[in-house]
C-alpha positions in Angstrom: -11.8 -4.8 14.8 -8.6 -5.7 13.1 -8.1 -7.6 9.7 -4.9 -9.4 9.5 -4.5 -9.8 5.3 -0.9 -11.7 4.3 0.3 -11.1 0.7 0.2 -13.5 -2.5 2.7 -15.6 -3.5 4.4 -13.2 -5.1 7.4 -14.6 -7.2 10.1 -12.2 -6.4 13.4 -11.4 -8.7 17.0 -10.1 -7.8 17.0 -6.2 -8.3 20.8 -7.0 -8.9 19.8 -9.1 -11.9 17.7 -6.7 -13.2 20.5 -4.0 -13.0 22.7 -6.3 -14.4 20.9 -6.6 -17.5 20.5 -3.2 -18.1 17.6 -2.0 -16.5 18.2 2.1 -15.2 16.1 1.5 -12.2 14.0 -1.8 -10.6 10.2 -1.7 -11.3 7.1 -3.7 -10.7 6.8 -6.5 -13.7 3.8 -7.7 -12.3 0.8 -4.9 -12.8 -1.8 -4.5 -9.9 -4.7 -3.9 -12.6 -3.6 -6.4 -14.8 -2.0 -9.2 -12.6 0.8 -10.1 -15.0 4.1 -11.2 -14.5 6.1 -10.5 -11.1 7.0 -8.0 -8.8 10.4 -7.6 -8.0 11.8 -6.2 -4.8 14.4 -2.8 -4.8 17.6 -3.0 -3.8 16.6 -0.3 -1.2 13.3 -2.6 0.0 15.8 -5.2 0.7 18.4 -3.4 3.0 15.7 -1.7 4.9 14.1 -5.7 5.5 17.3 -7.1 5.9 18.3 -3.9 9.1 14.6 -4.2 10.6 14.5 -8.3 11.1 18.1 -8.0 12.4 18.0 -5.0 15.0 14.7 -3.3 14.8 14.8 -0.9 17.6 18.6 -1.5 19.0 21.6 0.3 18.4 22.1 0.4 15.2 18.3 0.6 14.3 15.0 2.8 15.4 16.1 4.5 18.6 12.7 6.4 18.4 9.6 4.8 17.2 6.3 5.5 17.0 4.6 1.8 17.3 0.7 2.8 16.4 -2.1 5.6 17.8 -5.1 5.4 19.1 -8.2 7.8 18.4 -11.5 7.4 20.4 -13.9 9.3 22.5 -13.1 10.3 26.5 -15.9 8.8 28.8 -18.8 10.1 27.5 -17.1 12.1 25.0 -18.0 12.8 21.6 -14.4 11.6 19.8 -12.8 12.7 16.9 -14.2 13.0 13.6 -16.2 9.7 13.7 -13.5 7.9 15.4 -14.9 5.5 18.1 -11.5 3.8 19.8 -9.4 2.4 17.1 -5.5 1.7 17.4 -3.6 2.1 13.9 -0.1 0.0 14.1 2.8 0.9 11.9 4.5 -2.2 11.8 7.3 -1.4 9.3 9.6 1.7 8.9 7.9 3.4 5.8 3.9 2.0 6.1 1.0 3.1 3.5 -2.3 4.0 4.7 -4.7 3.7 1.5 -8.4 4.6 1.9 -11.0 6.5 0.3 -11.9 9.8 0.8 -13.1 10.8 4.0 -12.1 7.2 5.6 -9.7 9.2 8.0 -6.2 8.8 6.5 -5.0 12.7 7.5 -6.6 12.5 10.6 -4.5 9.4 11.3 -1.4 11.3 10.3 -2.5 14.6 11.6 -3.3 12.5 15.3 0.7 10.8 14.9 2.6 14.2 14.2 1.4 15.7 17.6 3.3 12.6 19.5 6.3 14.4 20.0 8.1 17.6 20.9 10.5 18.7 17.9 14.3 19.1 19.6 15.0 22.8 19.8 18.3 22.6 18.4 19.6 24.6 15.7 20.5 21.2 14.5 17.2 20.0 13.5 15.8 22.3 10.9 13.1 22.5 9.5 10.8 20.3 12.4 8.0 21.7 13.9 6.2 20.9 17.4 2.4 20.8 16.5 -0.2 20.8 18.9 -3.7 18.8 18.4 -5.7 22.5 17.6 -3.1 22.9 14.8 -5.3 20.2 13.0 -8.5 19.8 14.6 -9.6 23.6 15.8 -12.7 24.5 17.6 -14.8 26.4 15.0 -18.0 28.4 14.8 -18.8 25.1 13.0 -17.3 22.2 15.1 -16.8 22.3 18.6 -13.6 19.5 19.5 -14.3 18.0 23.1 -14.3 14.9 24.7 -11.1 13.2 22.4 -8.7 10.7 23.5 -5.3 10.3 21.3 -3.1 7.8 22.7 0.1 6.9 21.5 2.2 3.6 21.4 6.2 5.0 21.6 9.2 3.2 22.0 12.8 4.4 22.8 15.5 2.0 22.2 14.9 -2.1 23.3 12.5 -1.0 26.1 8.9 -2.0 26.1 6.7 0.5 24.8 5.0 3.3 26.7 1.8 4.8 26.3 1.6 8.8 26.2 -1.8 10.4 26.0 -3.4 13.4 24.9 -6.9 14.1 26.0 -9.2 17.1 25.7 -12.4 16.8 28.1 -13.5 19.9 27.5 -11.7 23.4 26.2 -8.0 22.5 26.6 -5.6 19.4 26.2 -3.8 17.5 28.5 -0.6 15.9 28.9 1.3 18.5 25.8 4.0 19.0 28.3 5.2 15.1 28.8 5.4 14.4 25.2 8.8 12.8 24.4 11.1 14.8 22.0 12.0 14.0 18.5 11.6 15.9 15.0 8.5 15.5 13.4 7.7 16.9 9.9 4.3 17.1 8.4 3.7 17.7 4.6 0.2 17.9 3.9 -1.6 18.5 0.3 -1.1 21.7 0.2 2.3 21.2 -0.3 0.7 21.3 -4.0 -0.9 24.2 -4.6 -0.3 26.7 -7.4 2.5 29.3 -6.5 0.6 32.3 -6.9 -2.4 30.7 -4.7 0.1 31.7 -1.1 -0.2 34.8 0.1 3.0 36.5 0.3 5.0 34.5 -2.8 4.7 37.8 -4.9 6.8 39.6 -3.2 9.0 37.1 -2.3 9.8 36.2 -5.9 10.3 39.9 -6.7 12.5 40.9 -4.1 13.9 37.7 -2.3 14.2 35.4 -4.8 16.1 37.9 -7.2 18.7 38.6 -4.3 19.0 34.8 -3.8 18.3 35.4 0.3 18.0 32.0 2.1 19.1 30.1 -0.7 20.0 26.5 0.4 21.3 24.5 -2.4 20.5 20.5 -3.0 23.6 18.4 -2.3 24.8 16.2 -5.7 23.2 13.5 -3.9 19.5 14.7 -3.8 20.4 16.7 -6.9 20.3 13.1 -8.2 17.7 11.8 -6.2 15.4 14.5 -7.3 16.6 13.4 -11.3 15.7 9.7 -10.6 12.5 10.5 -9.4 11.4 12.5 -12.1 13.2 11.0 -15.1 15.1 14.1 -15.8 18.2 15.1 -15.1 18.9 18.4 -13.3 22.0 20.7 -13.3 21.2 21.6 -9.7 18.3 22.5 -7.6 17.8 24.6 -4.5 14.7 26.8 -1.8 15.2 30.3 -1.1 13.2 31.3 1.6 11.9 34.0 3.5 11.6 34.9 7.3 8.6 33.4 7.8 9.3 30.1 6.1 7.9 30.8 2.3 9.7 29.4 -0.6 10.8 29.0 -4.0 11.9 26.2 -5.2 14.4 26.8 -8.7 16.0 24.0 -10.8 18.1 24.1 -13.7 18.9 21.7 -16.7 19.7 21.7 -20.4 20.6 25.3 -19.7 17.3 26.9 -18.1 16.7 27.9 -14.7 13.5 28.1 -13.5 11.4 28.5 -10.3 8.2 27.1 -9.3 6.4 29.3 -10.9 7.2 28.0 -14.0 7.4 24.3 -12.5 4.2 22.0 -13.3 2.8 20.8 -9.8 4.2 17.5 -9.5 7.7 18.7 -10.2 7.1 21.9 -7.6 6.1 19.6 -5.1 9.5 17.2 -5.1 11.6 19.6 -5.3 10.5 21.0 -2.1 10.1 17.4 -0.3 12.9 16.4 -1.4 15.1 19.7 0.2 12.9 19.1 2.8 14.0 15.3 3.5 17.9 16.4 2.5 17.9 18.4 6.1 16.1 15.7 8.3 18.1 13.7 11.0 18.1 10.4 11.7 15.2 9.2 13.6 12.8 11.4 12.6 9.4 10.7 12.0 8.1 12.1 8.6 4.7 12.0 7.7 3.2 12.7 4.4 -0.3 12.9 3.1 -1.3 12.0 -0.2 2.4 10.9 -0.9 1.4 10.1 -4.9 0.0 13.9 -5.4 0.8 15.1 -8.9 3.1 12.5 -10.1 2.4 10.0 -12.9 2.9 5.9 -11.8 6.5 5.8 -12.7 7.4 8.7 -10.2 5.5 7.3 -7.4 7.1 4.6 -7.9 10.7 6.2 -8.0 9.7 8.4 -5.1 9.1 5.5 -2.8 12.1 3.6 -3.7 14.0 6.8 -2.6 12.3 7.2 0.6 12.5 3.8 1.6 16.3 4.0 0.6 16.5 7.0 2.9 14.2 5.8 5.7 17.0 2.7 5.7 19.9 5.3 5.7 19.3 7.7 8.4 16.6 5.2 9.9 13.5 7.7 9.7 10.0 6.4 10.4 7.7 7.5 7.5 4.1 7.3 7.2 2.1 8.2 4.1 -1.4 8.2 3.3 -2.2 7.4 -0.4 -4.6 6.4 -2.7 -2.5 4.8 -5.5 -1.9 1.1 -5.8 1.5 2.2 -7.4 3.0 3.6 -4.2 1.0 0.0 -2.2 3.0 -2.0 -4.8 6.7 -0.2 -3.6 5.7 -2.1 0.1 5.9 -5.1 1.7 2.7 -6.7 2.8 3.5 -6.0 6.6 3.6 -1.8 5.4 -0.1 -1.3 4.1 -2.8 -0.1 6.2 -6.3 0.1 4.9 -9.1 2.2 6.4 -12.5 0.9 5.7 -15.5 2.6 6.8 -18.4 0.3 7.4 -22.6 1.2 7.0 -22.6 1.6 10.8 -20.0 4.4 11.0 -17.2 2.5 12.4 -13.9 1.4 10.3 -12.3 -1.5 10.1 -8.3 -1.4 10.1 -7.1 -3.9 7.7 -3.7 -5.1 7.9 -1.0 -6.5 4.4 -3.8 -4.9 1.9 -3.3 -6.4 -1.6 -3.4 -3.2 -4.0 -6.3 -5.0 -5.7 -8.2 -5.2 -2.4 -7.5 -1.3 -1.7 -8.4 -0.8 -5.3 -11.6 -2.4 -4.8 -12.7 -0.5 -2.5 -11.8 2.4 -3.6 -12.7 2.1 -7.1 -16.3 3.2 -8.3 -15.7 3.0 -11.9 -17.0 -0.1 -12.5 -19.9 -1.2 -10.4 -20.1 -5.0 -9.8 -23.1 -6.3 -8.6 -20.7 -9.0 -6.7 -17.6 -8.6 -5.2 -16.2 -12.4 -5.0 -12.7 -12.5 -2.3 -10.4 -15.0 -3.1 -7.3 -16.7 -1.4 -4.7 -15.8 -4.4 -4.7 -15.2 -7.7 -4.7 -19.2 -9.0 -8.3 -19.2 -7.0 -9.4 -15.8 -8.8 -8.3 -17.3 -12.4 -10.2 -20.6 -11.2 -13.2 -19.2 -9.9 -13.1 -16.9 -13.5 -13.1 -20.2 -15.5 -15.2 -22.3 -13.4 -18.1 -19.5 -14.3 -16.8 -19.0 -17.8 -17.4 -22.5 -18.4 -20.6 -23.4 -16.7 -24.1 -22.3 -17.8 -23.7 -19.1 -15.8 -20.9 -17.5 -18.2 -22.9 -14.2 -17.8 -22.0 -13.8 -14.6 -18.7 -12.5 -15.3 -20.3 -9.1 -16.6 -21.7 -8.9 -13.1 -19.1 -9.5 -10.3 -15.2 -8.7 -9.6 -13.4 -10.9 -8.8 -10.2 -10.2 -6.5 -7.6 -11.5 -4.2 -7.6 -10.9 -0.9 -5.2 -12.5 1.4 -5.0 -16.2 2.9 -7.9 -18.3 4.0 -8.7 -16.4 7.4 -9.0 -13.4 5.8 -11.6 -14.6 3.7 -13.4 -15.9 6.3 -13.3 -12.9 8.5 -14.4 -10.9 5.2 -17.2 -13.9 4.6 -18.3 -12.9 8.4 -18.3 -9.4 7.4 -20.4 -9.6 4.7 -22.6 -12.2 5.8 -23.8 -9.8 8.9 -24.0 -6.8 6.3 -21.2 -5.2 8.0 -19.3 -4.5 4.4 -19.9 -1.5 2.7 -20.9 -3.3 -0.2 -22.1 -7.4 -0.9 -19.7 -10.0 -1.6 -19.1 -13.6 -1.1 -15.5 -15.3 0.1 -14.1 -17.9 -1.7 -12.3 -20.4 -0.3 -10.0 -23.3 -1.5 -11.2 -26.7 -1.6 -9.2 -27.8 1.6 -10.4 -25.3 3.5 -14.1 -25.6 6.6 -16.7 -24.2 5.4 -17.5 -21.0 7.0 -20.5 -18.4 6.9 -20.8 -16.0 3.6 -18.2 -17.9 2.1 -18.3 -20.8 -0.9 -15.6 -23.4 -1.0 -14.0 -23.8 -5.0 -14.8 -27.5 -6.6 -12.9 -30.4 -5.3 -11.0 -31.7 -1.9 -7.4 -30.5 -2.4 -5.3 -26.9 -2.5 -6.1 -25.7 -6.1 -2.4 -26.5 -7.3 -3.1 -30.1 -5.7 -6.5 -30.6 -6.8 -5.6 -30.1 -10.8 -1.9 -31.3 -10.7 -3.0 -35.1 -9.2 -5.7 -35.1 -11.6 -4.6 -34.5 -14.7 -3.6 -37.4 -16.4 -1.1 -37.8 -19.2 -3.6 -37.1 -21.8 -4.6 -33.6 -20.1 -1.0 -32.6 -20.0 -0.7 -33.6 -23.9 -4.0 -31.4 -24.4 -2.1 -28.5 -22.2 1.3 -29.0 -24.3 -0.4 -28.5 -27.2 -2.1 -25.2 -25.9 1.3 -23.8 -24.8 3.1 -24.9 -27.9 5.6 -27.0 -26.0 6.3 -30.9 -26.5 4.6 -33.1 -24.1 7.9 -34.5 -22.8 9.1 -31.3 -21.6 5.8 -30.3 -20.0 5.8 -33.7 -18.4 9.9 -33.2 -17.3 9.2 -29.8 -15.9 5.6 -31.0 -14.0 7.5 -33.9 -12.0 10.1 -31.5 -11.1 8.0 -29.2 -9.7 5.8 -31.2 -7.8 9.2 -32.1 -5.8 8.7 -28.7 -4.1 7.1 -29.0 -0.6 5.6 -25.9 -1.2 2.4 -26.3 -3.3 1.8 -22.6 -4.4 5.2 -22.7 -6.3 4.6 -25.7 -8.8 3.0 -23.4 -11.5 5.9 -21.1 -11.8 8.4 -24.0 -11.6 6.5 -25.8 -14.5 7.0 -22.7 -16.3 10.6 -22.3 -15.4 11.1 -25.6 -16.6 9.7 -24.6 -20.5 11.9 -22.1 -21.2 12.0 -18.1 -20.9 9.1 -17.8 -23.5 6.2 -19.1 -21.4 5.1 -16.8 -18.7 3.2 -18.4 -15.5 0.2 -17.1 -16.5 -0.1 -18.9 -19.5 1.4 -22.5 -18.1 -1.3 -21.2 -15.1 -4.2 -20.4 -17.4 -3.7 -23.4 -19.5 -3.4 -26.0 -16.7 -6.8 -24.6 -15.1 -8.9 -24.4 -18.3 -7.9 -28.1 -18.9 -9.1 -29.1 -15.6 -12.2 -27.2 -15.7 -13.1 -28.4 -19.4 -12.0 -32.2 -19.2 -11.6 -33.1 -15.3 -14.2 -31.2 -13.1 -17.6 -32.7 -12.8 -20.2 -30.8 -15.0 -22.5 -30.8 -12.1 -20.1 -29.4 -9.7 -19.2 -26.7 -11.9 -22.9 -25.5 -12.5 -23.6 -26.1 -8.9 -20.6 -23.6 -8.2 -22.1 -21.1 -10.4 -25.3 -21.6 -9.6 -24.7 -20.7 -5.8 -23.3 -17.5 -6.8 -26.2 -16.3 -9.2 -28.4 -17.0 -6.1 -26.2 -15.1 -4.0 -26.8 -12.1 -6.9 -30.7 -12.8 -6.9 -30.4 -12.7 -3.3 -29.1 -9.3 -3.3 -31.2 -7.7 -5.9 -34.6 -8.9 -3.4 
């Protein structure tokens, strides 16, 4: 079953402005854990958008792309690894697919790299051909029969076609008729300890010393490598070996060093990024555990250069991650979350919110509760309507998150009313919205921003003013100007635009909410709203 989940409203800001102002490099102001503030979009986010709405798959974009895979069972066959007929779409040029361990994120990956032949041309170095028993081998332990991969590929404007790989029994079918194009695979070994390889002794002794193989990192991914990592490097290079070993060896403030002497995370981009230097256009990367080693502000870094190069050379890359860091580098329309369910089945869930994926992958904290909201003006709603209502102590026993727009809830509400969620939960829909099964419906008639704005009366907003520090007048000004804007979901952050650069949303958003649920909402309703989720809680503990 698939989950479509869309994003927030995410107020977005110019990576040009940033820049302008001085910033070395465009980051997330708005936190995943935290919620605050605003996420801007990179320079490089935008040109890849801007050359995948206009000529996705023509010309000038993805000659070669690999539209989704399919993993399931031949008739009467036993599958692979759990999986029970499941398509996985990538539905943007660099996708995300977050899950917890063991939810089948490298099998996914491991499934897409054997699509394709790799080109034997001396011009593609560096890709590899991989059959299926290079990742899922018959062992004295497991015996792999009875799979079915299928794959979705497209080649230029032309429908897509379906290729399969099946293996009844003791060999696989259809290797032969797979289309060409380089494929590379980096998998987590990629961060290992040196000294771990066999063979890396002697290669450091004798090969490394003679400089054999070197190849050398161009200025360019010289400086790609010294964004990433927030250092900047003299130069960088691989020597390798006949059989494809390496050393990586960088230089700056006057030392040279190999990866020996490199920590893991630093080993490991240095060798992607000669790696990516090297790849073609249109190849497919894939890379598994993408964020492995590197603190939040390199994962960060490294995504914006990937998706910078995936725009350049128009490569289709897929990672698997478990970082809402390297989520938050993507559009909605680029996450992918695998969520296994009590049955053994997984639901593919599509425009993840990092807080979703971090939900569910989170065991930390163990709420008793999970409540799923639209957005994040219905979680900071739903926080005060409890706060304030006779049930305060409920907030020590759920989490409350965003999820995605009112169908998603619902779908989520079906899920956990029919126990088909991993763990128990309740949606939470706006006021305007049908009530629907495992779900609750917020206080009121309208769309949150609606409900309070056409409430609150002049007094309210002089109670609100006073909160904020800001005379009424101006809160008043900047209210009727942003209830001008068709779109609802925008009024908060236009009130807030309209007070000046020292107010952030939050605050104006905060403010306006606790007002409404203090000195508008009905005492009943807001105890009754409560109340329904303490006897979903009770109902849970029976």
């Amino acid at each position: 079953m698939v989950l479509e989940l869309a994003s927030l409203d995410e107020q977005q800001i110019s990576a040009g402005a940033l820049q302008a102002a001085g910033q070395l490099e465009v980051m997330h102001l708005r936190r995943w854990d935290t919620g605050e503030v605003v996420r801007p979009e990179s320079g490089p986010l935008q040109q890849l958008r801007s050359a995948w709405a206009t000529s996705p798959y023509g010309k000038k974009g993805w000659v070669q792309f690999l539209d989704g895979v399919w993993l399931g069972p031949t008739d009467g066959g036993q599958g692979l690894r759990g999986w029970q007929g499941d398509w996985i779409e990538f539905r943007f040029p660099v996708v995300a697919i977050a899950g917890a361990n063991g939810s089948g994120k490298s099998t996914v990956l491991k499934a897409a790299a054997t699509a394709y032949r790799s080109p034997e041309s001396a011009h593609v170095k560096g890709a590899q051909t991989f059959s299926p028993d290079d990742f899922f081998p018959t062992t004295p332990w497991e015996t792999v029969q009875g799979v079915w991969l299928e794959f979705a590929i497209r080649r230029g404007d032309a429908p897509a076609t379906r290729h399969k790989l099946s293996k009844p029994t003791k060999r696989w079918r259809g290797m032969p008729e797979r289309p060409e194009r380089p494929v590379y695979f980096l998998d987590v070994s990629r961060t290992q300890p040196i000294d771990t390889l066999i063979g890396y002794g002697r290669l450091a002794r004798v090969e490394l010393a003679e400089r054999a193989g070197e190849t050398h990192l161009s200025d360019n991914f010289r400086g790609i490598l010294s964004r990433i990592l927030h250092r900047k490097y003299d130069s960088g290079s691989v020597v390798k070996d006949e059989q494809g070993k390496q050393v990586g060896i960088v230089s700056r403030d006057g030392l040279t060093y190999s990866n020996y002497h490199q920590g893991a995370g630093e080993d490991a981009t240095t060798d992607l990024i000669a790696l990516l230097e090297g790849v073609p256009h249109y190849s497919l990367i894939l890379i598994d555990e993408v964020e492995a080693s590197l603190h939040p502000r390199s994962q960060r870094r490294l995504m914006i250069e990937l998706i910078a190069l995936a725009a350049d050379r128009n490569l289709q890359i897929v990672v698997s991650t478990h970082s809402p860091y390297i989520l938050e580098q993507l559009p909605i329309e680029a996450r992918v979350f695998i969520q296994p369910q009590r049955d053994g089945t997984r639901e593919i869930i599509y425009g993840v919110t990092p807080e979703y994926a971090m939900s569910m992958m989170d065991d930390y904290e163990h709420p008793e509760l999970t409540l799923y909201c639209e957005d994040d003006i219905a979680v900071a709603m739903t926080d005060a309507i409890i706060r304030q209502s006779v049930h305060q102590d409920l907030l020590g026993r759920v989490a409350i998150i965003p999820v995605g727009p009112a169908s998603t809830v619902t779908t989520l509400g079906a899920l956990l009313s029919s126990r088909k969620m991993a763990a128990p939960g309740l949606g939470i829909l706006d006021a305007d919205q049908s009530v629907a099964p495992g779900c609750l419906r917020l206080p009121g008639a309208k769309a949150p921003e609606k409900e309070m704005f056409t409430a609150l009366d002049d007094n309210h907003w002089a109670a609100i003013a006073e909160r904020l520090g800001v005379r009424l007048g101006q809160l008043l000004d900047a209210k009727d100007d942003a209830m001008q804007l068709p779109d609802h979901h925008t009024w908060i952050r236009r009130t807030a635009e309209g007070l000046g650069d020292r107010l952030r949303s939050s605050q104006v958003q905060d403010a306006i909410i606790d007002v409404w649920v203090r000195d508008v909402l009905d005492d009943v309703d807001r105890d009754n709203f409560a109340a329904d989720i303490s006897s979903a809680l009770a109902a849970e503990a029976r």
